[in-house]
ROGU-247857 format. One record per residue (C-alpha): residue in three letters; x, y, z. Coordinates in nm, 3 decimals. Example, Ala and Ser with C-alpha at 12.3 -4.5 7.8 and 13.67 -1.06 7.14 Angstrom:
<recs>
REC   marti        xx        yy        zz
REC     Ala     1.230    -0.450     0.780
REC     Ser     1.367    -0.106     0.714
</recs>
This chain:
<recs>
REC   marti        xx        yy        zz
REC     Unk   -14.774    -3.294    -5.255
REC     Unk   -14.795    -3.059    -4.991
REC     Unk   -15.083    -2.836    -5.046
REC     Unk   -15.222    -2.531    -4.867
REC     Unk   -15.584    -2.506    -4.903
REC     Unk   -15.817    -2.198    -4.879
REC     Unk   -16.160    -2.074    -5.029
REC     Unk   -16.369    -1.777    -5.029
REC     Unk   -16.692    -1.901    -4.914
REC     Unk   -16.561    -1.961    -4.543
REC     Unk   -16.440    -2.268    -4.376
REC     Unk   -16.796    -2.482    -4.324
REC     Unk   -16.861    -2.487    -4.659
REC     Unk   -16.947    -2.831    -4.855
REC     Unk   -16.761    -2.718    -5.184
REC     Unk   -16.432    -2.645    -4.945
REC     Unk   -16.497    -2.995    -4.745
REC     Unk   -16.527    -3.203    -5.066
REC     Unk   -16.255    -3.073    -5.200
REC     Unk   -16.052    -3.159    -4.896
REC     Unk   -16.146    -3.497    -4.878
REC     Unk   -16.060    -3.535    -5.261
REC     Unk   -15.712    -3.394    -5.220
REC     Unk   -15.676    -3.633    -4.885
REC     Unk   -15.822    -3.941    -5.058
REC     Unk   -15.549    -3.863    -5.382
REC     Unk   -15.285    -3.852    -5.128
REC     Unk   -15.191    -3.508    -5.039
REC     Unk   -15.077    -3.343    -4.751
REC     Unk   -15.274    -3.087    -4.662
REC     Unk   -15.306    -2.750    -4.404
REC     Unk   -15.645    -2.557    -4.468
REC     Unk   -15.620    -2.218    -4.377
REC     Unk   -15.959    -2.073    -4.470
REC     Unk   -16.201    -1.750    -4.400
REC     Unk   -16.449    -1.756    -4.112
REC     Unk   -16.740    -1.615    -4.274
REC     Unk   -16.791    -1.561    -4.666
REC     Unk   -16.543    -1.332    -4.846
REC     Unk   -16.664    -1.349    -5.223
REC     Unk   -16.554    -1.063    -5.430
REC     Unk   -16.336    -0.962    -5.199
REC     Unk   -16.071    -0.985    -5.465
REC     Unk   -15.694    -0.957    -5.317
REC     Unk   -15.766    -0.732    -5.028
REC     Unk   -15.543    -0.781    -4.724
REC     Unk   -15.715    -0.633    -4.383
REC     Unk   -15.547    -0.310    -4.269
REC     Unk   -15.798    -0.136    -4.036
REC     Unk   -15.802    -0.398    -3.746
REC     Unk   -15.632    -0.675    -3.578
REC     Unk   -15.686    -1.066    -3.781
REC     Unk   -15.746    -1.349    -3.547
REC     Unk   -15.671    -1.738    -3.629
REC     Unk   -15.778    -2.002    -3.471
REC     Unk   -15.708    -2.335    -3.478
REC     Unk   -16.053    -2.578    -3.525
REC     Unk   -16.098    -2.944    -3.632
REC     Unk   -16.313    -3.000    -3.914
REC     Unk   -16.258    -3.380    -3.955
REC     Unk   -16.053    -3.327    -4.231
REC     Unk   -15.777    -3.537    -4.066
REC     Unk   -15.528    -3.238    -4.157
REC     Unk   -15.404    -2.914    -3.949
REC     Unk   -15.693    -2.686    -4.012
REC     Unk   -15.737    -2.316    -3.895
REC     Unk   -16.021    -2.031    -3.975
REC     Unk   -15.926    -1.668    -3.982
REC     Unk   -16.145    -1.369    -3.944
REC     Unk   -16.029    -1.185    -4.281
REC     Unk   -16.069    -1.254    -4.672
REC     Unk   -15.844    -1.512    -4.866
REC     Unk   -15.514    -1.366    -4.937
REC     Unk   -15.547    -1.296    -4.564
REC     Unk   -15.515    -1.663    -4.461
REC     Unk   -15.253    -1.726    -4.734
REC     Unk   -15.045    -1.473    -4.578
REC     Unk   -15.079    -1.545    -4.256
REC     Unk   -15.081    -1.903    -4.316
REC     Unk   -14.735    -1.917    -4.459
REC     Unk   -14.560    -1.716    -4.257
REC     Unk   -14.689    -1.806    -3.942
REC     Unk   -14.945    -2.098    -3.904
REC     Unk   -14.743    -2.364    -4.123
REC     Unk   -14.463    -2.536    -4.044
REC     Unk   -14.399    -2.779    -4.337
REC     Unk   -14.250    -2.693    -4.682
REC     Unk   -14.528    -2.598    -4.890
REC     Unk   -14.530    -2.724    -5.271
REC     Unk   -14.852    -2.503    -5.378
REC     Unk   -15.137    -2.304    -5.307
REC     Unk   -15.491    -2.441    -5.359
REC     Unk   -15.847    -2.236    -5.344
REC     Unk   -16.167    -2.352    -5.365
REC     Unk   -16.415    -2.516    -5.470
REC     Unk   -16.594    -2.218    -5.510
REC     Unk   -16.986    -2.161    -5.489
REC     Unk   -17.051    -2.026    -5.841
REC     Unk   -16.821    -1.992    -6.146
REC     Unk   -16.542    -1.760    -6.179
REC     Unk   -16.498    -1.649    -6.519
REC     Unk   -16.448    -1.339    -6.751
REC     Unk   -16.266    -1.081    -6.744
REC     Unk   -16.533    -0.890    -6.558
REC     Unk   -16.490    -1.106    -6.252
REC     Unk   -16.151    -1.306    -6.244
REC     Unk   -16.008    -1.013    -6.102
REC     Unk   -16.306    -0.979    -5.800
REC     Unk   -16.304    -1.311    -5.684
REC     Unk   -16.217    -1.436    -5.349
REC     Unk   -16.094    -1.756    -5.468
REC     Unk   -15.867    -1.667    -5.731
REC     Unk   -15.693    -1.453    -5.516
REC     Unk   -15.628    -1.698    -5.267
REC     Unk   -15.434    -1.869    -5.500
REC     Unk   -15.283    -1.542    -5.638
REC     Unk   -15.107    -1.488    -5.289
REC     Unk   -15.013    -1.822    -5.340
REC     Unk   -14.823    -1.689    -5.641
REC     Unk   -14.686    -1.398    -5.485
REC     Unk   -14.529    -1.558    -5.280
REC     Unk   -14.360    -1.775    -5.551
REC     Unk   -14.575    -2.065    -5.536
REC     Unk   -14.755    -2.249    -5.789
REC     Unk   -15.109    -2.183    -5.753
REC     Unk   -15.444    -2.336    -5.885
REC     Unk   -15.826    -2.194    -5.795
REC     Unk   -16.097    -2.404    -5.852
REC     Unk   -16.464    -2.317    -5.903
REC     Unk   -16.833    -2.444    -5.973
REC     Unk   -17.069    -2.282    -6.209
REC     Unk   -17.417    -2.369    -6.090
REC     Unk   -17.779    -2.199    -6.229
REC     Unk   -17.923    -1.892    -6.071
REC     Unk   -18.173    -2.108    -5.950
REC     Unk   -17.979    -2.361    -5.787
REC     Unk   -17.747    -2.061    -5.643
REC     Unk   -18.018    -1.856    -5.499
REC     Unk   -18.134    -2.215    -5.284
REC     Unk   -17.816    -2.258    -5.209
REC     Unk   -17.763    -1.937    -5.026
REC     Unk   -18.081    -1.934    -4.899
REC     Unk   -18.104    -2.265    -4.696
REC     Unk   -17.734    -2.348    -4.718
REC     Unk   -17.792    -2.689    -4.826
REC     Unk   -17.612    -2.874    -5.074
REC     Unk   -17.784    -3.206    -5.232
REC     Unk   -17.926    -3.418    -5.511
REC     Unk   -17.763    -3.315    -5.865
REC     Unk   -17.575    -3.049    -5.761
REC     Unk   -17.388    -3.263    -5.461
REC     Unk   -17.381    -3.514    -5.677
REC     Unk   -17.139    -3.273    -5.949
REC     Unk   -16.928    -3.115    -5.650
REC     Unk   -16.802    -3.461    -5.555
REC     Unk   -16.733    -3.542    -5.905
REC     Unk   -16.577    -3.195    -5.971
REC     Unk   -16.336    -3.237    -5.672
REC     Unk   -16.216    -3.521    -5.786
REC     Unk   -16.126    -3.334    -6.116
REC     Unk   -15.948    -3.127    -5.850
REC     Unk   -15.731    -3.370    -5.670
REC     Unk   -15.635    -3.489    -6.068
REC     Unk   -15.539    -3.167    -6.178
REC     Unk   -15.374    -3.033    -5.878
REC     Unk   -15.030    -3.217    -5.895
REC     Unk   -15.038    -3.234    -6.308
REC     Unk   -15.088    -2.839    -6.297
REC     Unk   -14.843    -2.739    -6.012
REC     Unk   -14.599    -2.953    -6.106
REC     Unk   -14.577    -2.793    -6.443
REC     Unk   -14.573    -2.426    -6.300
REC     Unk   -14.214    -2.311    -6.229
REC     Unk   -14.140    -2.098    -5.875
REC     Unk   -14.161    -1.757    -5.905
REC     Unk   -14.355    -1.721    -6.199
REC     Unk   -14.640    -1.542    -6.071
REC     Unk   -14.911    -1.801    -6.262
REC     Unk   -15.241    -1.898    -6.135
REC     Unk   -15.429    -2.174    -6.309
REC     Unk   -15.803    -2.100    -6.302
REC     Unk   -16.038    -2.417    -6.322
REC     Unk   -16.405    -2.367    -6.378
REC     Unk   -16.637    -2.695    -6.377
REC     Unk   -16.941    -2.681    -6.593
REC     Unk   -17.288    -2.691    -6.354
REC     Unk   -17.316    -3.088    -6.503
REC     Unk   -16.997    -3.216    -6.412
REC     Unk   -16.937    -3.603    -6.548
REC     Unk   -16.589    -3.851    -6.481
REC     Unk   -16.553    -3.816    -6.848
REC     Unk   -16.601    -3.468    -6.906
REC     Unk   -16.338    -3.314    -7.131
REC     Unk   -16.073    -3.043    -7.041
REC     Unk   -16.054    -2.730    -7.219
REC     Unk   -15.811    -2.474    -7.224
REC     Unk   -15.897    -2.125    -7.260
REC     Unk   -15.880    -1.754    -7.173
REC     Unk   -16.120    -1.568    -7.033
REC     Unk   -16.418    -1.409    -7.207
REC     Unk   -16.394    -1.009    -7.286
REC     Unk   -16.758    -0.927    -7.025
REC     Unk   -16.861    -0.571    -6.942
REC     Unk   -17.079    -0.565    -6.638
REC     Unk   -17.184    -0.230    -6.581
REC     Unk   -17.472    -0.168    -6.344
REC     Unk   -17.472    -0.430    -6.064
REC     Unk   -17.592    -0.206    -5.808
REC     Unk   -17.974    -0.119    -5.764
REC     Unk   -18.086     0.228    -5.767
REC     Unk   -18.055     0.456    -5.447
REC     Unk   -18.306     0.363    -5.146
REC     Unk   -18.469     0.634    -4.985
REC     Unk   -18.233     0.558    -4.674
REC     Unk   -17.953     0.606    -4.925
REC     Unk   -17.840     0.301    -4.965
REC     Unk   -17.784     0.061    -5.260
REC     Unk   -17.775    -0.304    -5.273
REC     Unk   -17.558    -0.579    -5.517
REC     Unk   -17.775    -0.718    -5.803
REC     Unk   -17.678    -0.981    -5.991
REC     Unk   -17.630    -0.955    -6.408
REC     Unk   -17.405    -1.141    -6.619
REC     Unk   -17.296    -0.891    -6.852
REC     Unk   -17.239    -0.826    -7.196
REC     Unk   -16.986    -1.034    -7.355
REC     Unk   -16.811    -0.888    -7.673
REC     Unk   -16.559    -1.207    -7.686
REC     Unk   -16.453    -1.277    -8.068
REC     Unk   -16.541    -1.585    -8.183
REC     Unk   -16.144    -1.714    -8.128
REC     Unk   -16.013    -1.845    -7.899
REC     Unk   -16.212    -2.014    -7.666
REC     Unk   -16.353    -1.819    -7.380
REC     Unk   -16.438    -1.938    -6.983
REC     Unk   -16.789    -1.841    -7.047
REC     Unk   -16.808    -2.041    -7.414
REC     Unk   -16.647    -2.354    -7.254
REC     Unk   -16.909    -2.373    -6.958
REC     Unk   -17.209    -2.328    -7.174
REC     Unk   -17.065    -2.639    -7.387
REC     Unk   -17.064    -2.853    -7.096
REC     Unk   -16.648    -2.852    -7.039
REC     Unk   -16.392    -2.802    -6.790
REC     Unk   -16.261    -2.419    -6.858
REC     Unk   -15.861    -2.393    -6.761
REC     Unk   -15.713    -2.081    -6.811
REC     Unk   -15.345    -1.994    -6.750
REC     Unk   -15.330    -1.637    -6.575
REC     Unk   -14.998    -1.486    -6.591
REC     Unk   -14.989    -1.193    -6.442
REC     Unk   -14.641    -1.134    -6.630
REC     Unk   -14.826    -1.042    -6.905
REC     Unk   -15.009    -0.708    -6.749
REC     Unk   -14.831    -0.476    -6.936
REC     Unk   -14.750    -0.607    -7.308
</recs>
């Protein structure tokens, strides 16, 4: 397939490169179109106040690669109307650093709307992300590194990735505004099941600390209160059991 391929977490990320090579190694053709510097929660916001620069880089990905200085849907948009020059068959985001699950957060994240302006502009769409411990995140963003278990699981998870990709897109129709939302469990095996899901019912009230005395007040991390019934499934429930999450978003459904 023919596969544009974004994140949140910026362009030198490892989950983004492993995921590239996956997709190349399965085949693909791929253009990665992907954020300069990190744009989590940035949900679907386009940048209106100043002017967006691309620039064409080589990452050794073997594939026409570009980083642009504005969130996700920004280098989906820009991307397809003006950096590609192939037929595109879908829209791919991720891997991203950290799950993306819930209702509380599917609609902040970075990464799922990548894929989301994938969908609007009637592509199938699929956004990919890795939970991971708070302890594992934390060193993560601290020194930036990525190894032992935890590289270990994003190589096996991106290969999930470039298995799912054409099965999933393939089966999405144009036009119909779907995003399929793959979470990978923080011990991801070959032979770890697929479940599908929807996402967990979260309230997460209070993630910002109290005011400073210079006014300010700074993100905190909590995950919530989840009031999810027992049926169906859930995101969160699948994780915690070890399995692949997949939950179809259809955003035709706001509304019923």
């Amino acid at each position: 397939m023919k596969l544009l391929v974004t994140n949140d977490d910026g362009i030198d990320t490892l989950f983004l490169h492993e995921l590239v090579f996956a997709l190349v190694a399965a085949g693909h053709e791929l253009n990665v179109v992907a954020p300069f510097t990190e744009q989590s929660w940035t949900g679907a916001s386009k940048t209106r106040a100043k002017p967006v620069r691309s620039t064409a880089i080589d990452r050794g990905f073997g594939c026409p690669t570009w980083m642009v200085d504005g969130t996700p849907s920004d280098c989906v948009n820009i991307a397809l109307a003006h950096l590609v020059t192939t037929k595109i068959d879908g829209v791919v985001s991720g891997i991203n650093v950290g799950m993306n699950a819930s209702l509380g957060f599917v609609l902040a994240s970075g990464t799922i709307a990548g894929a989301w302006e994938g969908a609007i502009h009637g592509l199938p769409a699929v956004a990919f992300s890795q939970d991971v411990t708070e302890t594992v995140y934390n060193h993560h963003k601290e020194t930036g590194r990525v190894e032992g278990e935890l590289l270990a699981t994003v190589k096996v998870s991106a290969v999930h990735a470039a298995k799912l990709t054409p099965k999933f897109l393939a089966a999405t129709p144009l036009h119909s505004f779907t995003v399929h939302n793959v979470n990978f469990p923080a011990t991801c095996r070959p032979d770890t099941p697929l479940r599908q899901t929807v996402p967990a019912r979260l309230f997460v009230p209070g993630l910002f600390s109290p005011r400073d005395d210079d006014g300010t007040h700074r993100l905190i991390w909590r995950i919530g209160e989840d009031v999810s019934p027992p049926e169906p499934l859930t995101d969160r429930a699948c994780l915690a059991a070890g399995l692949i999450s997949h939950t179809v978003l259809d955003y035709t459904k706001l509304g019923h």
